[in-house]
KEMAR-40103 format. One record per residue (C-alpha): residue in one letter; x, y, z. Coordinates in steps of 0.25 Angstrom, whole numbers, plus 5000, padded with zeros to 4 digits. Example, Ala and Ser with C-alpha at 12.3 -4.5 7.8 and 13.67 -1.06 7.14 Angstrom:
+------+------+------+------+
! resn !   xx !   yy !   zz !
+------+------+------+------+
!    a ! 5049 ! 4982 ! 5031 !
!    s ! 5055 ! 4996 ! 5029 !
+------+------+------+------+
This chain:
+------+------+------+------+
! resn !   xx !   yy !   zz !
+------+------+------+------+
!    x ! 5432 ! 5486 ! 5384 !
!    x ! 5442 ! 5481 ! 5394 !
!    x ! 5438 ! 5486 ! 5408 !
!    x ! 5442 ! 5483 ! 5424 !
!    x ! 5432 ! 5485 ! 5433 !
!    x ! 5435 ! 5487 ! 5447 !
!    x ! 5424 ! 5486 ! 5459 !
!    x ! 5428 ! 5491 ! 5472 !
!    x ! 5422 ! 5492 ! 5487 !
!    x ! 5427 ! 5498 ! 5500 !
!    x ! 5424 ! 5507 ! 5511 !
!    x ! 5420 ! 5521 ! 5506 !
!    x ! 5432 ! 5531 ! 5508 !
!    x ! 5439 ! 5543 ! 5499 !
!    x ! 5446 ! 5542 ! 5486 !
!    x ! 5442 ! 5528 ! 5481 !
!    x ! 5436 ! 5534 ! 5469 !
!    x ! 5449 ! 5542 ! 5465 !
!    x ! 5458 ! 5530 ! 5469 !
!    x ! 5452 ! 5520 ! 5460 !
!    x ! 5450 ! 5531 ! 5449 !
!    x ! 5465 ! 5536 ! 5451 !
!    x ! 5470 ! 5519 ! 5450 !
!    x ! 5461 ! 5519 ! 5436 !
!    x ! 5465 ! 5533 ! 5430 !
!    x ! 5483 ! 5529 ! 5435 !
!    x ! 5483 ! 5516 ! 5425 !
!    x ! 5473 ! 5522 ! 5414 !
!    x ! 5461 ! 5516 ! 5417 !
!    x ! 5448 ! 5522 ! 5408 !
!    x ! 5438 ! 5522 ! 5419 !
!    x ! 5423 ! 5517 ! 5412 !
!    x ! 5415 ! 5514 ! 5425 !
!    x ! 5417 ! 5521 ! 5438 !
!    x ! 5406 ! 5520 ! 5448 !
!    x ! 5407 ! 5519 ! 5465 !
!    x ! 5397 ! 5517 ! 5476 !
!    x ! 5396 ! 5521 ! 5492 !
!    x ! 5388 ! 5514 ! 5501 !
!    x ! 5387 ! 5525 ! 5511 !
!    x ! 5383 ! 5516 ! 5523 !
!    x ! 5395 ! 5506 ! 5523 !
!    x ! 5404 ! 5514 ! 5518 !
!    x ! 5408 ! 5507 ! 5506 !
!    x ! 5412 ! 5511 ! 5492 !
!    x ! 5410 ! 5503 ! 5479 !
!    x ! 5417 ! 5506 ! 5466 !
!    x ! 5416 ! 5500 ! 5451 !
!    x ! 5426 ! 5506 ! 5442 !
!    x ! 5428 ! 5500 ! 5428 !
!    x ! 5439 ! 5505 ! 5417 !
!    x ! 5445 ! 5502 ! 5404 !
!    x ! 5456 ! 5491 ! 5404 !
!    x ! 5463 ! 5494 ! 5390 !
!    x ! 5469 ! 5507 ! 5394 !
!    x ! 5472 ! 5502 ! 5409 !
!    x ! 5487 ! 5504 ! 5413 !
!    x ! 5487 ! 5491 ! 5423 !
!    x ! 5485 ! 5476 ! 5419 !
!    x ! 5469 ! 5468 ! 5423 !
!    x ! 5480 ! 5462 ! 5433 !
!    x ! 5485 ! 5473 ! 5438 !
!    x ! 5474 ! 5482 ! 5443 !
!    x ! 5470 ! 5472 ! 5454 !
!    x ! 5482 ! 5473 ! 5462 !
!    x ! 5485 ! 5487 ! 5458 !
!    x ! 5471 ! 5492 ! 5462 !
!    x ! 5473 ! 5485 ! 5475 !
!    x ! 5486 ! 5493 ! 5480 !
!    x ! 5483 ! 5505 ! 5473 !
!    x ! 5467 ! 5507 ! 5476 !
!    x ! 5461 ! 5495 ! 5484 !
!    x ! 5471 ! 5495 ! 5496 !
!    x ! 5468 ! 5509 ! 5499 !
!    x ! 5454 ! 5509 ! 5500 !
!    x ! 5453 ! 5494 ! 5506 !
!    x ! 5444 ! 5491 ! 5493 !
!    x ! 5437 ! 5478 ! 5489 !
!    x ! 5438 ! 5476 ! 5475 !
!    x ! 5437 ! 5468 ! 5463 !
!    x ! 5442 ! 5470 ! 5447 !
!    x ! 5434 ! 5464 ! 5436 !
!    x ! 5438 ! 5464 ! 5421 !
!    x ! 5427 ! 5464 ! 5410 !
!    x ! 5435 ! 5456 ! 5401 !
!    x ! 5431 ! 5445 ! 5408 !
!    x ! 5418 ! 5439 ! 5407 !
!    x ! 5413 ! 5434 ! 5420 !
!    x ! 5408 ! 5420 ! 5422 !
!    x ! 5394 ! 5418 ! 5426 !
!    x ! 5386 ! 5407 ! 5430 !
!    x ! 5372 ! 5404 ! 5429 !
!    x ! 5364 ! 5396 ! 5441 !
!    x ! 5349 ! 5394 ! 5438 !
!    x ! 5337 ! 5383 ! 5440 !
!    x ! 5324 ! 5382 ! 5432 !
!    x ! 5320 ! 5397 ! 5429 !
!    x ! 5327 ! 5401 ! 5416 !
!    x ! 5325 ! 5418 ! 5415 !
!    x ! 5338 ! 5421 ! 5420 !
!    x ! 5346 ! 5411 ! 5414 !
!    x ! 5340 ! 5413 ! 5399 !
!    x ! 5343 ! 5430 ! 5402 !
!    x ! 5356 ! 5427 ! 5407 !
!    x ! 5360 ! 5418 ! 5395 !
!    x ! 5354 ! 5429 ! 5386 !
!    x ! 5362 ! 5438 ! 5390 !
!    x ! 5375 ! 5430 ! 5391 !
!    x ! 5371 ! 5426 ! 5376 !
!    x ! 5370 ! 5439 ! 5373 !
!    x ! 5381 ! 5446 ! 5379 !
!    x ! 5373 ! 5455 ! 5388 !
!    x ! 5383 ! 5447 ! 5401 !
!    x ! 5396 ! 5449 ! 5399 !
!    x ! 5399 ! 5435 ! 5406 !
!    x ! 5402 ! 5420 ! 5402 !
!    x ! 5392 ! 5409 ! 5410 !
!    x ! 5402 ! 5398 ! 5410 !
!    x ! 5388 ! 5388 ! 5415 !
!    x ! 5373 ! 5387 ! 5421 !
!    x ! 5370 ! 5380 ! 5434 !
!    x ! 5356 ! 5375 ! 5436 !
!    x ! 5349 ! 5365 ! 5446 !
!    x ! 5339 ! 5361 ! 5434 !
!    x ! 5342 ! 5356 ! 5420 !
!    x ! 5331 ! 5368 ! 5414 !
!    x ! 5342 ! 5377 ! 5408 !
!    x ! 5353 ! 5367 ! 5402 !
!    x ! 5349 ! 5369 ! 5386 !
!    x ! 5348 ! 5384 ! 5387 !
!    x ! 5360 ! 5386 ! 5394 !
!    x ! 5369 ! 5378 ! 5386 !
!    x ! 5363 ! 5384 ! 5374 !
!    x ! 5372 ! 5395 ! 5378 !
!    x ! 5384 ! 5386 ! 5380 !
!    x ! 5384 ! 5385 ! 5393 !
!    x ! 5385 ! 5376 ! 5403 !
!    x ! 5373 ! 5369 ! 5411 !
!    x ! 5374 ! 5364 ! 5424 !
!    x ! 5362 ! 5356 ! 5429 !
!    x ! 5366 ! 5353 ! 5444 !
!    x ! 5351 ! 5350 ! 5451 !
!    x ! 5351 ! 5353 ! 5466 !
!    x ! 5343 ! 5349 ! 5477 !
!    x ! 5345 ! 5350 ! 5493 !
!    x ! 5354 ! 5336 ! 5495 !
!    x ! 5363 ! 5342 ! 5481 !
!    x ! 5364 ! 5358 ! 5484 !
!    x ! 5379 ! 5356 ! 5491 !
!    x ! 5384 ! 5346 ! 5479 !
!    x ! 5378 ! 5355 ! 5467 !
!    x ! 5383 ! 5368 ! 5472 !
!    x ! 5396 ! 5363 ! 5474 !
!    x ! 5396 ! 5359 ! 5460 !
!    x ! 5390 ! 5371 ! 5456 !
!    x ! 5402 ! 5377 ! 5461 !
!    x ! 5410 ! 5370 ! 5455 !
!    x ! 5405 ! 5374 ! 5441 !
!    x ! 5405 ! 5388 ! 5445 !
!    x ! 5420 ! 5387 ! 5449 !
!    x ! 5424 ! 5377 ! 5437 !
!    x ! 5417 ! 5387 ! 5427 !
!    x ! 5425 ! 5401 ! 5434 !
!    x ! 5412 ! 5406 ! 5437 !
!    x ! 5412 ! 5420 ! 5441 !
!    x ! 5396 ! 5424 ! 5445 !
!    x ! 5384 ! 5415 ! 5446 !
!    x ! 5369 ! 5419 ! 5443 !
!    x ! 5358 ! 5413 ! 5448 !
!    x ! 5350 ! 5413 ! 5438 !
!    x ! 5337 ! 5409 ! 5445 !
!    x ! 5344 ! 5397 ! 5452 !
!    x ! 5335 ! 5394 ! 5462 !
!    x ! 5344 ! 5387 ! 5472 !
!    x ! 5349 ! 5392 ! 5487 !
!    x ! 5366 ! 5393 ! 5485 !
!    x ! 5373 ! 5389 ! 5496 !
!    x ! 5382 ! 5399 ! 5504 !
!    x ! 5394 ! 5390 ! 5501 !
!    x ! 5390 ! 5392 ! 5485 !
!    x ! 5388 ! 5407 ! 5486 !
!    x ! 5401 ! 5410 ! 5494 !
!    x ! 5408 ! 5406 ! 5483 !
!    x ! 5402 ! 5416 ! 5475 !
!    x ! 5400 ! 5429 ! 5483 !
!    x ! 5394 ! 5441 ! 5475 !
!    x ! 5394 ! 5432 ! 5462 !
!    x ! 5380 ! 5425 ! 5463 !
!    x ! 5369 ! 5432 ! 5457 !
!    x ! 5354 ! 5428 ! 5461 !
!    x ! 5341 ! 5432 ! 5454 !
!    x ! 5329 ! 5433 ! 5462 !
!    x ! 5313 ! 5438 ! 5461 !
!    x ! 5308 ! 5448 ! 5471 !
!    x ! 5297 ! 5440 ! 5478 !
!    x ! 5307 ! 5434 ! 5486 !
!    x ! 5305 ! 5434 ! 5500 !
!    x ! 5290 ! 5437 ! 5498 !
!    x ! 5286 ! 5426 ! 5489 !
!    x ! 5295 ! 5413 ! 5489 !
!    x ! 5293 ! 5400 ! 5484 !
!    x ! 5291 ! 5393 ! 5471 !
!    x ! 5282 ! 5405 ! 5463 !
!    x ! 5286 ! 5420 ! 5470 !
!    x ! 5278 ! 5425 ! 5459 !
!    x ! 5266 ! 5417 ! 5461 !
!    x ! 5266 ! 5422 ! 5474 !
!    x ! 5269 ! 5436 ! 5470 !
!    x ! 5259 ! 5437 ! 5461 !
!    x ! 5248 ! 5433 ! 5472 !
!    x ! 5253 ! 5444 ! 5481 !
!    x ! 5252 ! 5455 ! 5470 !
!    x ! 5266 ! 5460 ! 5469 !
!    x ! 5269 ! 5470 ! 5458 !
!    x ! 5285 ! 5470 ! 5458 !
!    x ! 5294 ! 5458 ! 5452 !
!    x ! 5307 ! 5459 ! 5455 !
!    x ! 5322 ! 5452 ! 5457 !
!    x ! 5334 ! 5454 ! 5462 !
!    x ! 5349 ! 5449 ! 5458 !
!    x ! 5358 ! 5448 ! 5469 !
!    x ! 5370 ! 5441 ! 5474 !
!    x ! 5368 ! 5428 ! 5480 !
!    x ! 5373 ! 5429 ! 5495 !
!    x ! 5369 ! 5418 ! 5506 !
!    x ! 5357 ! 5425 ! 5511 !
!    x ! 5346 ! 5421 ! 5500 !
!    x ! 5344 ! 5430 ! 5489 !
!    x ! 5348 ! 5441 ! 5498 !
!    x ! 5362 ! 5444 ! 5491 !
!    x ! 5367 ! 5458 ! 5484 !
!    x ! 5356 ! 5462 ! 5475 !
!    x ! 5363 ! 5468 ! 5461 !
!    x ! 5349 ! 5471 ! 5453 !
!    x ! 5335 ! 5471 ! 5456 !
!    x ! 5323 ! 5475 ! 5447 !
!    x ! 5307 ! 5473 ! 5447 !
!    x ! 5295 ! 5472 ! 5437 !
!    x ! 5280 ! 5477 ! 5441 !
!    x ! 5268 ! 5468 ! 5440 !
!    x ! 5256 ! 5471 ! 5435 !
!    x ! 5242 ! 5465 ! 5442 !
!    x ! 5241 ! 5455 ! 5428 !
!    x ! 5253 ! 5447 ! 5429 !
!    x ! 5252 ! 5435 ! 5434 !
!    x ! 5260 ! 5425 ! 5441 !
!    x ! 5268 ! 5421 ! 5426 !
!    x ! 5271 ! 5435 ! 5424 !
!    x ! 5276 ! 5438 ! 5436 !
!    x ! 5285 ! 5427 ! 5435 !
!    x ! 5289 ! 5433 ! 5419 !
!    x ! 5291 ! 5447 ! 5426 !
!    x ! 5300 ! 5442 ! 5436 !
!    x ! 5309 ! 5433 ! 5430 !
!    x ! 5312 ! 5445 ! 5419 !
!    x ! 5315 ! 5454 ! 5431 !
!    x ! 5326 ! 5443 ! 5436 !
!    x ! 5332 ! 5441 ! 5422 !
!    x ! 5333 ! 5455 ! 5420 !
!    x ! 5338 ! 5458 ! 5435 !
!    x ! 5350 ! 5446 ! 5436 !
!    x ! 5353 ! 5450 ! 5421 !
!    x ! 5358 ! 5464 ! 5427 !
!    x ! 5362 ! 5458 ! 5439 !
!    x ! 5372 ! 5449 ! 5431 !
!    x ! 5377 ! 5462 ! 5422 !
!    x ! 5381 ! 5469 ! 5434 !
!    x ! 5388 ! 5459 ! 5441 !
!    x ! 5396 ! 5456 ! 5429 !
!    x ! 5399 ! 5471 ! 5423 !
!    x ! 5404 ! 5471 ! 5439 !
!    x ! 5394 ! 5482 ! 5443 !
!    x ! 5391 ! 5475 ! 5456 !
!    x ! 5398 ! 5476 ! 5470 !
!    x ! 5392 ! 5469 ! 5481 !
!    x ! 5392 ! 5473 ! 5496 !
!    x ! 5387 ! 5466 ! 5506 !
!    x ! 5375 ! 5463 ! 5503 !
!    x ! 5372 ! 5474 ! 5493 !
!    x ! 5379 ! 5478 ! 5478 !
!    x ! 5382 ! 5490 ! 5473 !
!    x ! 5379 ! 5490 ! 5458 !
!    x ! 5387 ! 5500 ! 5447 !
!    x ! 5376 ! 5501 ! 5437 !
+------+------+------+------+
C-alpha cells in the first residue's frame, strides 16, 4: 500500500488535531496511523499521521505546498513529508567488531529493512568479503591522526556521490568531526555499551566484570557533537548472573546492541522518530 506520512512539531495550541484531520478527510484521505504527543513543560506538540495514497484526491507533489498554506502557516509548524514508496538509502560505518554489521546485512537480506545500502565504510580491511557477498560496495579508507581531515572528506564524498540519506555506525570506532556531523543532523545513528562513563578503555567488560555489575545494556542515539550524548531512540538491558565471565559478558552485550541499533534503525526508517533538542519522541 501507498501511503504519505506526515511528521509535525510546534508550540502546543487548540485545534491542530481537527486542522490536519479536517485537511486529510477534504481530499479523501483514508487515515491508517494517527498519533500525537505534548511536551507539557516547553509547550510543544508533536504529531505523526500516516494515510492511504491510492484514494487521495491531491498529487505526492501537491500536498507539500497545499499543507503549507492550508494547515502549517496557521499554526507556525515544522514539518516534514515522507512517502513509503521510496526506500531510504543507508550507509554502513564500522571497524573491526562485526555483530552489527552481520545483523544489519541479515536483515537487509532478508527484508526485515525496508531500505537500499548503496556501500560500507570502514578504517580496516576485516569486513570486505562479507560485505560484498551482499553486492555491496567496500570501502577500506584507514585513518589515523595526521589522515582524519583527508578521509572524512572522502567519506563525504561517497556518502554524497551514493545520495545517502542516513548513516549507522555500526561499531565504528572513530570520533567524527563537527564539520562531518553537521552535514548530517539527526541522520547518524550510533550504538553504544552501557559501561560508558564508568568503565572506559580497550575491555569495558573486563573491567565490568571485576566490579560485579549485574546489568548489560546499550543505547542508540543520534550522533551530536557532544560525545555519545545525542538523542537516545532505543535502550534495553540483559541481567548477569555471578557465573559469567568476562567472554560472556561480552556475548551478552554485543546481543543487546545488535538487537537495540536493529530497532533503532526500524524506527528511524518507518519515520517513527522526532527529535527535539536533545530528546526524541518516538510513535511506537
Amino acid at each position: 500500500m501507498k501511503k504519505a506520512i506526515l511528521m509535525i512539531r510546534c508550540k502546543d495550541q487548540k485545534g491542530i488535531v481537527a486542522a490536519v484531520s479536517e485537511f486529510l478527510f477534504s481530499y479523501h484521505g483514508n487515515i491508517l496511523e494517527i498519533d500525537q504527543h505534548v511536551d507539557e513543560e516547553i509547550g510543544m506538540f508533536f504529531m505523526r499521521a500516516a494515510w492511504e495514497l491510492d484514494s487521495f484526491a491531491l498529487k505526492k507533489e501537491e500536498i507539500e505546498p497545499i499543507f503549507e498554506a492550508k494547515v502549517a502557516k496557521m499554526f507556525e509548524m515544522e514539518f516534514e513529508l515522507y512517502f513509503n514508496f521510496r526506500k531510504p538509502r543507508m550507509a554502513i560505518m564500522v571497524s573491526k567488531l562485526s555483530h552489527c554489521l552481520i545483523d544489519i546485512l541479515s536483515k537487509f537480506y532478508s527484508a526485515q529493512f525496508e531500505v537500499e545500502i548503496p556501500l560500507v565504510i570502514s578504517n580496516h580491511p576485516d569486513h570486505k568479503k562479507v560485505v560484498e557477498a551482499f553486492g555491496i560496495p567496500f570501502y577500506y579508507l584507514p585513518m589515523d591522526k595526521s589522515n582524519k581531515d583527508l578521509v572524512e572528506e572522502r567519506q563525504l564524498e561517497l556518502l554524497n556521490e551514493f545520495r545517502v540519506d542516513f548513516v549507522v555506525l555500526a561499531r565504528y570506532m572513530q570520533i567524527l568531526s563537527g564539520d562531518f556531523i553537521r552535514n548530517y543532523p539527526n541522520k547518524i545513528i550510533n550504538i553504544h555499551h552501557s559501561f560508558l562513563p564508568a568503565f572506559v578503555g580497550a575491555k569495558p567488560y573486563h573491567a565490568a566484570y571485576e566490579r560485579g555489575v549485574k546489568i548489560i545494556g546499550a543505547t542508540a542515539h543520534y550522533v551530536t557533537e557532544e560525545l555519545d550524548a545525542g538523542p537516545i531512540i532505543e535502550q534495553d538491558i540483559a541481567r548477569v548472573r555471578h557465573h559469567n565471565l568476562p567472554s560472556d559478558l561480552v556475548q551478552i552485550g554485543q546481543d543487546v546492541e545488535k538487537v537495540v541499533l536493529s530497532k533503532a534503525i526500524k524506527y528511524h526508517l518507518e519515520r517513527k522518530v522526532l527529535a527535539y533538542g536533545n530528546k526524541t519522541v518516538i510513535f511506537y
